[in-house]
C-alpha positions in Angstrom: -32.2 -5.9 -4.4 -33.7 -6.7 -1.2 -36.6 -4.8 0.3 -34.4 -4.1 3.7 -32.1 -2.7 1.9 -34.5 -0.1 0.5 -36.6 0.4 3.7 -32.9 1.0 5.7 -32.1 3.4 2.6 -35.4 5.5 2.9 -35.7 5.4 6.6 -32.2 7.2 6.9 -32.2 9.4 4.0 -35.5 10.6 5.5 -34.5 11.8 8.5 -30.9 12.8 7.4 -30.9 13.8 3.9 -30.0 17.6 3.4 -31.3 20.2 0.6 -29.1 18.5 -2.2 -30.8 15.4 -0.8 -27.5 13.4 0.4 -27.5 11.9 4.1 -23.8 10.9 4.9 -23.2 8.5 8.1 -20.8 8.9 10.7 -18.8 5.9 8.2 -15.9 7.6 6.3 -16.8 7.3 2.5 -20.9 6.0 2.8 -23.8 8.1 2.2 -27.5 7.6 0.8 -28.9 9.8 -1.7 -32.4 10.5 -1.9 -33.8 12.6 -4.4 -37.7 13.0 -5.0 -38.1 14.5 -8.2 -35.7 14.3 -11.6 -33.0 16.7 -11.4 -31.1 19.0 -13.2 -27.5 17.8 -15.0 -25.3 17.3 -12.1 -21.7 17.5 -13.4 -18.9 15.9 -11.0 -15.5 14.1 -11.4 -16.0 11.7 -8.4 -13.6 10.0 -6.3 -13.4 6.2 -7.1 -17.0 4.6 -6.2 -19.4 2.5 -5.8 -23.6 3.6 -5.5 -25.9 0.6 -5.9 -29.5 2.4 -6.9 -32.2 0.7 -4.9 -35.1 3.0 -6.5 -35.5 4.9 -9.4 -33.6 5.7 -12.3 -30.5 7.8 -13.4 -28.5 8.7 -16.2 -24.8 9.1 -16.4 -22.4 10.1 -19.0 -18.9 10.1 -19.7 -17.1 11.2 -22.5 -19.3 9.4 -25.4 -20.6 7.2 -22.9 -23.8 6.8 -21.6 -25.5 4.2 -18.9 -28.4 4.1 -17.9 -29.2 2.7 -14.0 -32.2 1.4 -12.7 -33.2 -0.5 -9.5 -30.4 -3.5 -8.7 -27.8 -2.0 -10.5 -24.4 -0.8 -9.4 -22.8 2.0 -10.9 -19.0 1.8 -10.3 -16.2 4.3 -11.1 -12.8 3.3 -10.8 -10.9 7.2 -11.8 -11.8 10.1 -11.4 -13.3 10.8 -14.7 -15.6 13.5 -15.2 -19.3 13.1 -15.4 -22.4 14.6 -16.3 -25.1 12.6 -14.5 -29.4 13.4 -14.2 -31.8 11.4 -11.7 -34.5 10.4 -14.5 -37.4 8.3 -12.5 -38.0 9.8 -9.1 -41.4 10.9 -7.5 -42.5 11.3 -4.0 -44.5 8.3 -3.8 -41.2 6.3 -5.1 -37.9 8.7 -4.9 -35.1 8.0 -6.2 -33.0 6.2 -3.6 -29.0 4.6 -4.0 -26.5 3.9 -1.4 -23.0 5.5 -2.3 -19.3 4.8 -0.4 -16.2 5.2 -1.9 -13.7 2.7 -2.7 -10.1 2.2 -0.2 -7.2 2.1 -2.7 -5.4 1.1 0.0 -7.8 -2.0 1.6 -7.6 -2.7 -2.5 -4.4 -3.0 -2.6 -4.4 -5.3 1.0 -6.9 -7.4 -0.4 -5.7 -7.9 -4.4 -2.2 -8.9 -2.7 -3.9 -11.7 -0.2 -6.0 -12.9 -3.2 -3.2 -13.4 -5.2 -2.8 -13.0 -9.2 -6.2 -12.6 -11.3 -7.0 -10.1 -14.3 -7.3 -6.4 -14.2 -9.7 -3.6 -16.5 -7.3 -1.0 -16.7 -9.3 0.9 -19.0 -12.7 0.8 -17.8 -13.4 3.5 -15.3 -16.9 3.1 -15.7 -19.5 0.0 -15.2 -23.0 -0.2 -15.0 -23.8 -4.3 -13.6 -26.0 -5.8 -11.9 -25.9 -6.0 -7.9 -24.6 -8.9 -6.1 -26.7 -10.4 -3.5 -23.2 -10.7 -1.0 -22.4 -6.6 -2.0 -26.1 -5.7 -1.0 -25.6 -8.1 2.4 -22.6 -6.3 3.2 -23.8 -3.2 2.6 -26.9 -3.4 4.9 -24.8 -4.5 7.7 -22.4 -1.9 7.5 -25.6 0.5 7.2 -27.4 -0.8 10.2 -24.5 0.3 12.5 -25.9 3.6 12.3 -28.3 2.4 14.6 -25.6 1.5 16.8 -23.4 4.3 17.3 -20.9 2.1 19.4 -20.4 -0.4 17.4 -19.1 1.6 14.2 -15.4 2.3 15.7 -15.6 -1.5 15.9 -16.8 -3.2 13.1 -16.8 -0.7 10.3 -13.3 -1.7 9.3 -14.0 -5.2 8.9 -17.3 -4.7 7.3 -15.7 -2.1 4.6 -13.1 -4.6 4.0 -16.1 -7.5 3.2 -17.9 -4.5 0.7 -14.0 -4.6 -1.0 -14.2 -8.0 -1.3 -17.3 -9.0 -2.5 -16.9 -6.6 -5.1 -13.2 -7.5 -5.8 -14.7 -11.0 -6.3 -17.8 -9.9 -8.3 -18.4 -8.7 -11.6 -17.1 -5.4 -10.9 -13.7 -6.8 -9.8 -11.2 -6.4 -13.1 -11.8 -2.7 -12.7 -11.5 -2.6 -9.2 -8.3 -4.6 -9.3 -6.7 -2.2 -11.3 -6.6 0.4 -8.4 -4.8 -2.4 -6.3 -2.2 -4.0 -8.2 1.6 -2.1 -7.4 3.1 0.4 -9.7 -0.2 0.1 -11.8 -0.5 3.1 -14.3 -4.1 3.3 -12.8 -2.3 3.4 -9.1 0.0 6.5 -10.6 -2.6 8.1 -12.1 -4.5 8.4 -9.1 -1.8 9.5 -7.1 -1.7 12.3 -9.9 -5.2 13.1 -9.5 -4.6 13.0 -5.7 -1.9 16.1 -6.3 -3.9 17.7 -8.6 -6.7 17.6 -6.2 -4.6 19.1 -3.2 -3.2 22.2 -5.4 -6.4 22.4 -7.1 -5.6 26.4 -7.1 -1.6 26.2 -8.4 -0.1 26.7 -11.7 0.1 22.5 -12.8 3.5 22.0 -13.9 3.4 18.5 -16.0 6.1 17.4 -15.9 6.7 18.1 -12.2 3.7 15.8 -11.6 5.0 13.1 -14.0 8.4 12.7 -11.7 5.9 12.7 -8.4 4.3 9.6 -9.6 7.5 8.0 -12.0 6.4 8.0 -15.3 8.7 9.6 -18.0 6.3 13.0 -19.5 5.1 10.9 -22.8 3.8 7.9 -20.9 2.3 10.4 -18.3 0.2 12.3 -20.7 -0.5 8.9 -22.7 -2.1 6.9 -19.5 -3.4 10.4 -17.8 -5.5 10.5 -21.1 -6.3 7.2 -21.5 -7.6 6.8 -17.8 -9.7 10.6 -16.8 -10.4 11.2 -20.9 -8.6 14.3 -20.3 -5.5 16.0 -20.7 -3.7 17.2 -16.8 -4.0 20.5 -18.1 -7.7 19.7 -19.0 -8.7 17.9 -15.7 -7.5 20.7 -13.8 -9.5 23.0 -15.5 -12.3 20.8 -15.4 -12.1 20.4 -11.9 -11.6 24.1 -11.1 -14.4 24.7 -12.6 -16.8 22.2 -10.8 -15.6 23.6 -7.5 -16.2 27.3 -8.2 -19.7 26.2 -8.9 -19.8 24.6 -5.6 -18.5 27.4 -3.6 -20.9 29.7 -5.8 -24.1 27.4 -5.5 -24.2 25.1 -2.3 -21.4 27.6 0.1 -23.3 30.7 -1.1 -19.7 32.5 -2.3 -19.3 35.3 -4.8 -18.4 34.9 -7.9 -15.2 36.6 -8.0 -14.4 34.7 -4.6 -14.7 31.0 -6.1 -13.0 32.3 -8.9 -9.8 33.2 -7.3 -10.2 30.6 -4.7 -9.5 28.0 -6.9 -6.6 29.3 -8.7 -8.3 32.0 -11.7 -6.8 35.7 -12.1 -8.9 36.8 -14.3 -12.7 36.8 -13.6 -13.6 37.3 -17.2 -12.1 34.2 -18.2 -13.6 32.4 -15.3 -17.0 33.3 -16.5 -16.2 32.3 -20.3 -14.5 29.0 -19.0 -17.6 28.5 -17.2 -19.9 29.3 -19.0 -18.6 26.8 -22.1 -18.7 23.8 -19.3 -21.9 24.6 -18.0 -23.8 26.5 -21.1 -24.7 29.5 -18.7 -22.8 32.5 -17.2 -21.8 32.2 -13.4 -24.8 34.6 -12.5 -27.3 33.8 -14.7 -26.8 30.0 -13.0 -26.7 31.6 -9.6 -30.4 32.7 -10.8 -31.6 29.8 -12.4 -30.7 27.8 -9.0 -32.4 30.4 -7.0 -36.0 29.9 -8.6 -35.4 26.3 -9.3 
């Protein structure tokens, strides 16, 4: 990883990080996250993704999966799988520091069709490699145009579309590929998770998503599974839940508010749905954040 990088990384993070310690750029889908101490377990289910860590270490678990980052690796998820994640090595002399954007199905899609026929990961929506010297190059380009305010509506596109495919042509590129190749069960399953993500607070009706996307309900449930590590039904819930917390913790909501804002009747099961995801009740984690 090349010192610029980091020094680019720290500089803006530093004057733009806010109090979860994330400074987002005026470019759609890039932020750097800066964190100076090991945190609590963050719990997420992340829009596909790419965050190469330039300092520091963190932890992150899926299902019965766990990988450990350090400086000069990329962390790359390709589905919105859920995951519990921890900054481990971060101190204010050296903070933990990674550069995040989110990956373009559609400049994926573009780009696996111009490159023509190669092999895809469908079933690994997680990787933990090594960064590639091109991916860090492009990615402290497209970072510098911060500096540069008028030059962003200009070259961002073609600079994203370079990120796409280094990593396309990198060792992360089977699993990206996957997002990009037509009629993919990983290109319908994130269409799903798109819906599901839209009417986070309606009643999910299975098989109604299963006709959106064109898979009969068997197959559906088979590659939904396969893909997230959860059942529709399951994801939803999940995701419900993950939101509340956000409403409750970062947007400063009630409880019974998040609750019903994302789709719950019933605040009693909210708080024992919660509290088996998280391990705490909705208030007593509203207190533990306060002192923390």
């Amino acid at each position: 990883m090349t010192p610029t990088l980091l020094a680019e990384a720290i500089r803006f993070a530093q004057a733009n990080a806010d109090e979860h310690g994330v400074a987002t750029t005026p470019i759609p889908g890039l932020a750097v996250v800066r964190e100076a101490m090991p945190t609590a377990l963050q719990y997420a289910i992340n829009r596909p993704l790419v965050a190469l860590v330039q300092q520091g270490g963190k932890r992150v678990a899926a299902g019965s999966r766990t990988f450990d980052l350090c400086a000069g690796d990329s962390l790359l998820i390709t589905a919105d799988v859920p995951t519990i994640s921890q900054i481990t090595h971060a101190n204010l002399a050296k903070p933990y520091v990674s550069i995040v954007f989110e990956i373009d199905p559609a400049v994926v899609t573009e780009l696996v069709t111009e490159m023509g026929a190669a092999p895809f990961l469908a079933d690994a929506p997680i990787r933990v490699d090594p960064t590639e010297n091109e991916v860090a190059d492009a990615a402290l380009r497209l970072l510098r145009l911060v500096d540069r305010p008028s030059t962003i509506p200009i070259l961002q596109t073609q600079l994203l579309r370079e990120l796409h495919f280094w990593l396309l042509s990198g060792r992360h590129g089977g699993a990206i590929r996957a997002l990009g190749v037509p009629g993919s069960h990983a290109q319908r399953i994130a269409r799903a998770v798109n819906l599901i993500r839209a009417q986070l607070a309606a009643p999910l009706r299975v098989e109604q998503l299963a006709n959106a996307v064109g898979m009969g309900l068997s197959s559906f449930h088979q590659h939904f599974r396969a893909i997230t590590s959860l059942t529709p039904l399951q994801f939803q819930k999940k995701l419900r839940l993950i939101e509340a917390r956000r409403l409750m913790l970062s947007a400063g909501e009630p409880i019974s508010n998040a609750a019903y804002a994302v789709g719950y009747e019933s605040v009693p099961q909210f708080t024992r749905e919660y509290g088996r995801l998280f391990g705490v009740t909705p208030a007593r984690d509203r207190r533990l954040q306060a002192v923390a």
